[in-house]
Every structure is written in structure tokens, then in C-alpha cells.
N, CA and C atoms as a LAMMPS dump frame, in Angstrom:
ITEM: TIMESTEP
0
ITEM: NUMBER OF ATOMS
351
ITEM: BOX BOUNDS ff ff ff
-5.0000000000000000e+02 5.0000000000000000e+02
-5.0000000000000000e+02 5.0000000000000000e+02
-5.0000000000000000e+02 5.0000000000000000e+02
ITEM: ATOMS id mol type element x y z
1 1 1 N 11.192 13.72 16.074
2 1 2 C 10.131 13.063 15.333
3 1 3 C 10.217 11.56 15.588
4 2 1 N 9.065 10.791 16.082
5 2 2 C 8.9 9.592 16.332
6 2 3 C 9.323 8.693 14.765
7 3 1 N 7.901 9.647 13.927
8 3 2 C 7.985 8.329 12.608
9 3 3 C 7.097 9.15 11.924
10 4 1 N 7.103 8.743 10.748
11 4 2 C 6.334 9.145 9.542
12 4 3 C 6.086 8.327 8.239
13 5 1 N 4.74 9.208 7.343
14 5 2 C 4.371 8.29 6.355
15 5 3 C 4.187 9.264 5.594
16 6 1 N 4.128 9.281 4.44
17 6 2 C 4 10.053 3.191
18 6 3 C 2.968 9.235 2
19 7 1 N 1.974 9.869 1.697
20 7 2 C 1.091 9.188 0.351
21 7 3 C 0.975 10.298 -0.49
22 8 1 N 0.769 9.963 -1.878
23 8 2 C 0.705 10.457 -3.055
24 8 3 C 0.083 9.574 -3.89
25 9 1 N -0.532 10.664 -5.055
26 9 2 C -1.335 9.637 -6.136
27 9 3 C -0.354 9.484 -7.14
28 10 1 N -1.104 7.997 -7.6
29 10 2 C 0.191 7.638 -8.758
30 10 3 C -0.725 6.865 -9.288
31 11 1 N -0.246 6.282 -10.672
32 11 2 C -1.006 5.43 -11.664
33 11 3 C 0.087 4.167 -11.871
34 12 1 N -0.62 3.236 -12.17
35 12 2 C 0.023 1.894 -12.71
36 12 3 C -0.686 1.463 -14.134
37 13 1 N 0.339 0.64 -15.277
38 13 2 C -0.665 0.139 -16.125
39 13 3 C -1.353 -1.418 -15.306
40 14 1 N -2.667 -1.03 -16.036
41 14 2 C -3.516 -2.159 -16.045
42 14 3 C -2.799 -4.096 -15.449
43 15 1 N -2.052 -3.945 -15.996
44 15 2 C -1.386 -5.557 -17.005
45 15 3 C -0.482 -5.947 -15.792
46 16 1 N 0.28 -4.88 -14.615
47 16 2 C 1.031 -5.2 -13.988
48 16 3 C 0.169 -6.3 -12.504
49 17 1 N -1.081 -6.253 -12.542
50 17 2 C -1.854 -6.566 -11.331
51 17 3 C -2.425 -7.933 -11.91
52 18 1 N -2.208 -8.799 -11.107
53 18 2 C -3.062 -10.116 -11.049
54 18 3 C -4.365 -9.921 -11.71
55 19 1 N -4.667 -10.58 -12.875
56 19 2 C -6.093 -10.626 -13.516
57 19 3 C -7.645 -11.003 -12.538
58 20 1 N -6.983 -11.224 -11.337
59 20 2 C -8.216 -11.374 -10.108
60 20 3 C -8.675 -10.035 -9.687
61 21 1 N -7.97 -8.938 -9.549
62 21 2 C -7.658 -8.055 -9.333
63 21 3 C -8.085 -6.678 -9.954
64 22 1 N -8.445 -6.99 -11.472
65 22 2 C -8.424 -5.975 -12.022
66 22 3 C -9.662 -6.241 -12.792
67 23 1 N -10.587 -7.642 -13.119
68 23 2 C -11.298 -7.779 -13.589
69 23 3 C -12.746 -6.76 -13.426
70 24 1 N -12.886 -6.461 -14.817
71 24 2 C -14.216 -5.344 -14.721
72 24 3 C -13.89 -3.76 -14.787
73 25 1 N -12.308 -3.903 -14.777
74 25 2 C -11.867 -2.487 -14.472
75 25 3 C -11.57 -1.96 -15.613
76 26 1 N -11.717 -0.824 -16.298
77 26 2 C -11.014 -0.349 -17.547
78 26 3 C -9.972 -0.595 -18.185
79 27 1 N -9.254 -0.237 -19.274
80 27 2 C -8.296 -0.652 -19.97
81 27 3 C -7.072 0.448 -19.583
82 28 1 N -7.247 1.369 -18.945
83 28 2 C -6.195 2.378 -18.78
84 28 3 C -5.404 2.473 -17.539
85 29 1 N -4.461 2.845 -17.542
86 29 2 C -3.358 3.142 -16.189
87 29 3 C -4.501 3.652 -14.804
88 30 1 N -4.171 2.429 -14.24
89 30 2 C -5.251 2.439 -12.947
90 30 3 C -4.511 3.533 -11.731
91 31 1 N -5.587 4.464 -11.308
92 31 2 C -5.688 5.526 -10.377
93 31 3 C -5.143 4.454 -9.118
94 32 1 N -4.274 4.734 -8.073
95 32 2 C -3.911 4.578 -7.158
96 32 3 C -3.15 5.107 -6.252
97 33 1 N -3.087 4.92 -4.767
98 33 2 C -2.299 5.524 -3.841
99 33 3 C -1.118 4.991 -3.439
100 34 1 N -0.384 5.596 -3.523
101 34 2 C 1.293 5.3 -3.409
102 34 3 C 1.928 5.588 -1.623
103 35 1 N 1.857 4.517 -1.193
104 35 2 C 2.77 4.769 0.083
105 35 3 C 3.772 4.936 -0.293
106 36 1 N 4.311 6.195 -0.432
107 36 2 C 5.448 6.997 -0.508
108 36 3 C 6.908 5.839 0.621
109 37 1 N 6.269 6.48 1.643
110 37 2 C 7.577 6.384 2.757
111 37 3 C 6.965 5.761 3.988
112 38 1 N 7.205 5.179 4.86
113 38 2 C 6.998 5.301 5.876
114 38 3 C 8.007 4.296 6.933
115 39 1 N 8.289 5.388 8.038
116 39 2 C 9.406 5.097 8.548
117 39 3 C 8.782 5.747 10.322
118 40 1 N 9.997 4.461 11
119 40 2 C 9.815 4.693 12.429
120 40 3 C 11.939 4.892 12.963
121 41 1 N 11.389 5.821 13.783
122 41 2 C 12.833 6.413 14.294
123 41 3 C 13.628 5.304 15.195
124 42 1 N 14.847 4.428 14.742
125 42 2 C 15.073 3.322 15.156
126 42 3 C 14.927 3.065 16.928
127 43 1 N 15.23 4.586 17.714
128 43 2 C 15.364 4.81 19.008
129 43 3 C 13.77 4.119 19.726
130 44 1 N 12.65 4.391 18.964
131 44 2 C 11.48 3.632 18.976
132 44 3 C 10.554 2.983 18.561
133 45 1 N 11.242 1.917 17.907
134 45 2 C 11.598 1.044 17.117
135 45 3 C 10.579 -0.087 18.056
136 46 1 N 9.966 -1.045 17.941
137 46 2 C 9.385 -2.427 18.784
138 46 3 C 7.867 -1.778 19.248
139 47 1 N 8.04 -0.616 19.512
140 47 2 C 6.738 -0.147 20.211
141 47 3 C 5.358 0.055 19.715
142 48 1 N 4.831 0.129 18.294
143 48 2 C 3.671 -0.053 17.735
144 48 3 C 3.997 1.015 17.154
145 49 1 N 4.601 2.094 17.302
146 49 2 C 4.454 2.852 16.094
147 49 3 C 3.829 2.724 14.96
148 50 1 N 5.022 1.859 14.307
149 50 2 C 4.533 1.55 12.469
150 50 3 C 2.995 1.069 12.227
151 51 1 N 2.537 0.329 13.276
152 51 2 C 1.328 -0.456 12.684
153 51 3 C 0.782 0.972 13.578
154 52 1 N 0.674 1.939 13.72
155 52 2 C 0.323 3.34 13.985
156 52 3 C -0.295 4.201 13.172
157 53 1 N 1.019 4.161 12.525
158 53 2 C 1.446 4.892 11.453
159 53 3 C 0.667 3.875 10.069
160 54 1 N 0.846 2.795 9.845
161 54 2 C 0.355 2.285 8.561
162 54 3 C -0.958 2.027 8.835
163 55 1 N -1.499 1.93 10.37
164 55 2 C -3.293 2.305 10.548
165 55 3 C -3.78 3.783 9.502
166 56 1 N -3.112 4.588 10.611
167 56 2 C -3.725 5.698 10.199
168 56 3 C -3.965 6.584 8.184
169 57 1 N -2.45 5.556 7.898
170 57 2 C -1.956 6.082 6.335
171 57 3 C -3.426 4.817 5.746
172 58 1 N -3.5 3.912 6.36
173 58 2 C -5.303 2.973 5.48
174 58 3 C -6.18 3.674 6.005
175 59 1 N -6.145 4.84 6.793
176 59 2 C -7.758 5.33 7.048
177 59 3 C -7.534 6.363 5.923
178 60 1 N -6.566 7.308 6.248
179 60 2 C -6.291 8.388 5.421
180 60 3 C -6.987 7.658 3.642
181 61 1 N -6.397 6.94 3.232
182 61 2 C -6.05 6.485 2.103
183 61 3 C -7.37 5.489 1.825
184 62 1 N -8.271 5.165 2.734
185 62 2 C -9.79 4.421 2.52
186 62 3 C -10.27 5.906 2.186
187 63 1 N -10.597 6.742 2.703
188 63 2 C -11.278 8.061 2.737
189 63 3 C -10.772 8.507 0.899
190 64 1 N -9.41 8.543 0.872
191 64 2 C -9.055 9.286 -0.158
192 64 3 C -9.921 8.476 -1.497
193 65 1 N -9.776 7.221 -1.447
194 65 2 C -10.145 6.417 -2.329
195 65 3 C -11.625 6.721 -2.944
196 66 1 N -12.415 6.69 -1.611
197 66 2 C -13.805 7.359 -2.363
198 66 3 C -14.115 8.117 -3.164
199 67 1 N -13.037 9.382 -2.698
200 67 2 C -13.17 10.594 -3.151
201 67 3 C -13.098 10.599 -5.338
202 68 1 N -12.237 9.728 -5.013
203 68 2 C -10.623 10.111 -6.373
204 68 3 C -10.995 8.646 -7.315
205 69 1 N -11.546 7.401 -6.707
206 69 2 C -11.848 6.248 -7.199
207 69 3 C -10.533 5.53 -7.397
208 70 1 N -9.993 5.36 -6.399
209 70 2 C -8.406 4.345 -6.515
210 70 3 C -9.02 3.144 -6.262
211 71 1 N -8.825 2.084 -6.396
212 71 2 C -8.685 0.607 -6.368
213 71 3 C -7.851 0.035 -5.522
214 72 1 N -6.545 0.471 -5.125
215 72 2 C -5.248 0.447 -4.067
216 72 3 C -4.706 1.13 -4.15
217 73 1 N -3.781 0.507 -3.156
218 73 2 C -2.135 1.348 -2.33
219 73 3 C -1.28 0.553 -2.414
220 74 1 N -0.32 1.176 -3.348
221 74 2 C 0.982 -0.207 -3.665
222 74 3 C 2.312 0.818 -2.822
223 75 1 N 2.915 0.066 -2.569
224 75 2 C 4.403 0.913 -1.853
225 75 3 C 5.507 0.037 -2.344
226 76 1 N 6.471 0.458 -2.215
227 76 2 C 7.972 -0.55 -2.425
228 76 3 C 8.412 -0.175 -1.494
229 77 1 N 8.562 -1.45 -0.901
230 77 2 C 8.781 -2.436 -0.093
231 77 3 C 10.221 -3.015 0.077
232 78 1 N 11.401 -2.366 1.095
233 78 2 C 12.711 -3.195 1.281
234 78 3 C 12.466 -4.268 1.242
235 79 1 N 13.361 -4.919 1.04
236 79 2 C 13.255 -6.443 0.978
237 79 3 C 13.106 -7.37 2.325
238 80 1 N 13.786 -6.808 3.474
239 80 2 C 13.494 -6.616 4.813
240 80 3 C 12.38 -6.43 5.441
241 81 1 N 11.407 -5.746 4.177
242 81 2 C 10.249 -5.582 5.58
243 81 3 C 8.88 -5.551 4.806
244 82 1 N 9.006 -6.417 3.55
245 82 2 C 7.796 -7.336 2.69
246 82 3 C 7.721 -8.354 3.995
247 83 1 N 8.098 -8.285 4.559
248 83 2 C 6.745 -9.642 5.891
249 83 3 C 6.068 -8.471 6.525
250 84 1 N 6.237 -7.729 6.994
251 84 2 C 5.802 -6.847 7.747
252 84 3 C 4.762 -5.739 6.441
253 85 1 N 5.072 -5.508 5.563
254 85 2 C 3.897 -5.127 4.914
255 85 3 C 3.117 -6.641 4.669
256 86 1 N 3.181 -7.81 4.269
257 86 2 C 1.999 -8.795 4.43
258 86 3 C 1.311 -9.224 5.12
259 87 1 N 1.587 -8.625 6.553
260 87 2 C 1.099 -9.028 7.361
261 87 3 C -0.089 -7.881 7.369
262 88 1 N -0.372 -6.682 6.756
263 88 2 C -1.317 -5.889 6.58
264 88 3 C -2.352 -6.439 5.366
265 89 1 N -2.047 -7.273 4.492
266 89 2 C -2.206 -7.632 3.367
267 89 3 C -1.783 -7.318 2.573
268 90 1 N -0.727 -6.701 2.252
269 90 2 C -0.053 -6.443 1.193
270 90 3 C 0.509 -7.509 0.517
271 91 1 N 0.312 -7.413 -0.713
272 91 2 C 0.89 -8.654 -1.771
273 91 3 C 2.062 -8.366 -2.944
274 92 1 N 3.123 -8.922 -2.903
275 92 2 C 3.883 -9.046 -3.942
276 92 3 C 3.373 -8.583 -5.331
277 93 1 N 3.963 -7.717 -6.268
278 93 2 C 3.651 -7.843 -7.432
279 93 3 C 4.191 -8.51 -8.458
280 94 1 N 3.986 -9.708 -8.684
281 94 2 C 5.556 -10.484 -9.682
282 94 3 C 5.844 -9.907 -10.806
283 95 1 N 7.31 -10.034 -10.402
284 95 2 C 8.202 -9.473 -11.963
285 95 3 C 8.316 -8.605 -11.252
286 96 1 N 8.233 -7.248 -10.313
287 96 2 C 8.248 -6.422 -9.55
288 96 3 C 9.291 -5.796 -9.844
289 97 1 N 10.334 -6.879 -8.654
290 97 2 C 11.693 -6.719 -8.148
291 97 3 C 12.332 -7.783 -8.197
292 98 1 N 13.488 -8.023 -9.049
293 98 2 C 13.986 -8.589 -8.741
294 98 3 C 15.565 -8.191 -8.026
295 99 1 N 15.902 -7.647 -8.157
296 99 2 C 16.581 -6.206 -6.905
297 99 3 C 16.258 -5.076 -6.303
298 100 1 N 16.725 -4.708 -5.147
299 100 2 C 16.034 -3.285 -4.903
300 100 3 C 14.592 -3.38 -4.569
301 101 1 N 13.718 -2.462 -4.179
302 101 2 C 12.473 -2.974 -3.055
303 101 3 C 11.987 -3.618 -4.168
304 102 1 N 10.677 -4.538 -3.275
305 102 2 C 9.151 -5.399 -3.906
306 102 3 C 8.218 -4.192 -3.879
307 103 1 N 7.834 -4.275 -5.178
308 103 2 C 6.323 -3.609 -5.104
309 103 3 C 5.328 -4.611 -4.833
310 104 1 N 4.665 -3.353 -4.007
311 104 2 C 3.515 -4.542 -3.198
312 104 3 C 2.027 -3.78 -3.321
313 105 1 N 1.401 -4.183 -3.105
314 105 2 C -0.557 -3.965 -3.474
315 105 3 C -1.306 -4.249 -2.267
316 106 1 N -1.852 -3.217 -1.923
317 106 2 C -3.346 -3.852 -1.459
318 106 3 C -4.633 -2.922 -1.971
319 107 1 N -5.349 -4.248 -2.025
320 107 2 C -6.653 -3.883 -2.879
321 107 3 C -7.587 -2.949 -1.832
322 108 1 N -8.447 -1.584 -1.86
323 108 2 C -9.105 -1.09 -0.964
324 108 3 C -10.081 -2.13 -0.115
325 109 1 N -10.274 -2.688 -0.885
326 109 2 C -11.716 -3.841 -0.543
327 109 3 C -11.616 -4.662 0.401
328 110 1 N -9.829 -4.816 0.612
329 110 2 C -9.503 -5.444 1.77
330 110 3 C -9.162 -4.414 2.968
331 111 1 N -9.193 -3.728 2.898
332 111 2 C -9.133 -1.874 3.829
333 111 3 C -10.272 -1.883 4.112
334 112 1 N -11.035 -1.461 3.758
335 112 2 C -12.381 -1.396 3.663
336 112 3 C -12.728 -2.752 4.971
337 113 1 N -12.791 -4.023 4.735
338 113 2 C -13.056 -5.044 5.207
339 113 3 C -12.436 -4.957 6.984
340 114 1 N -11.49 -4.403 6.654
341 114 2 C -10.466 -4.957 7.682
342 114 3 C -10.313 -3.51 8.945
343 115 1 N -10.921 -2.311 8.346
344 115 2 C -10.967 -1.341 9.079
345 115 3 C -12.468 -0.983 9.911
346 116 1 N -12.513 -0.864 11.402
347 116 2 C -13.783 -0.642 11.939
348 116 3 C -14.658 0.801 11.5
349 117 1 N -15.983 0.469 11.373
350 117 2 C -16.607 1.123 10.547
351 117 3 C -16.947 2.821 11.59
């Protein structure tokens, strides 16, 4: 096996997301998609895999969103490789982590934006 990604639905409360973010949205534990896992086999490691693999897990996961009405995809994030999820747009959640992975966010709207139609 080269590499893999895993998603699942999960909920967050409201209060944990930047008030930019959430404005207009209900008062209850917001519907979202959880990047589970995703991992590349170190042997091929440099080669594009991951941004492969984290393409295909934002198409998967734009599609799902319609369906189900998620808002984002937050994952935790080693501490090692929060540059490499920001560089997708993924954003820090503060207060998160302060050991052990960063939870991180991205809003669909920037999926949406950033994926060819």
C-alpha cells in the first residue's frame, strides 16, 4: 500500500470555531467531516502522493458536504505537519492543542473555491 486517508462524520460545538466562521449558523454542535488519517508509506515519501491523497479526500468530502450539509473538515494535525496541512488551507483552532496534534479546519467554501469545477 502506497498511502491512505480515512473520513468520517463528526460534530463540533459551535463556540470552538472563529466567530467569522460560524456566523449565521445555528446554535448546535456543527455537522462536519473529520479527516480521520491520512498517511503516505515513508518508502514514497517526496513524490506527490499526499497532496494525492488530500486532493482526492476534498473532492470526496466537497461531494459529501452537499449531501449531509457540513460546513468543514477539521483533522488533527501532528505537530510536524500543521505546515503542510496550511498549505491546503487548513487553519489552527486556538486553544486546540496545546500538546499532542493541532486541530485544524477548513471551511468547504474554501474547497469549493479552490477545486476545478
Amino acid at each position: 500500500m502506497l498511502g491512505y486517508f480515512t473520513l468520517a462524520m463528526a460534530s463540533v460545538p459551535r463556540d470552538v470555531f472563529p466567530k467569522k466562521y460560524v456566523r449565521g449558523l445555528p446554535p448546535y454542535d456543527l455537522p462536519l467531516i473529520l479527516l480521520a488519517r491520512l498517511a503516505v508509506d515513508r518508502r514514497f515519501a517526496g513524490r506527490g502522493l499526499g497532496h494525492a491523497l488530500i486532493s482526492e479526500a476534498l473532492r470526496i468530502s466537497l461531494r459529501v458536504a452537499v449531501e449531509v450539509g457540513c460546513r468543514c473538515i477539521i483533522t488533527d494535525a501532528y505537530q510536524d505537519r500543521v505546515s503542510w496541512y496550511a498549505r491546503y488551507g487548513f487553519v489552527p483552532i486556538e486553544g486546540a492543542a496545546a500538546t499532542g496534534p493541532q486541530r485544524m479546519f477548513l471551511d468547504m467554501r474554501t474547497v469549493r473555491a479552490a477545486l476545478p469545477r
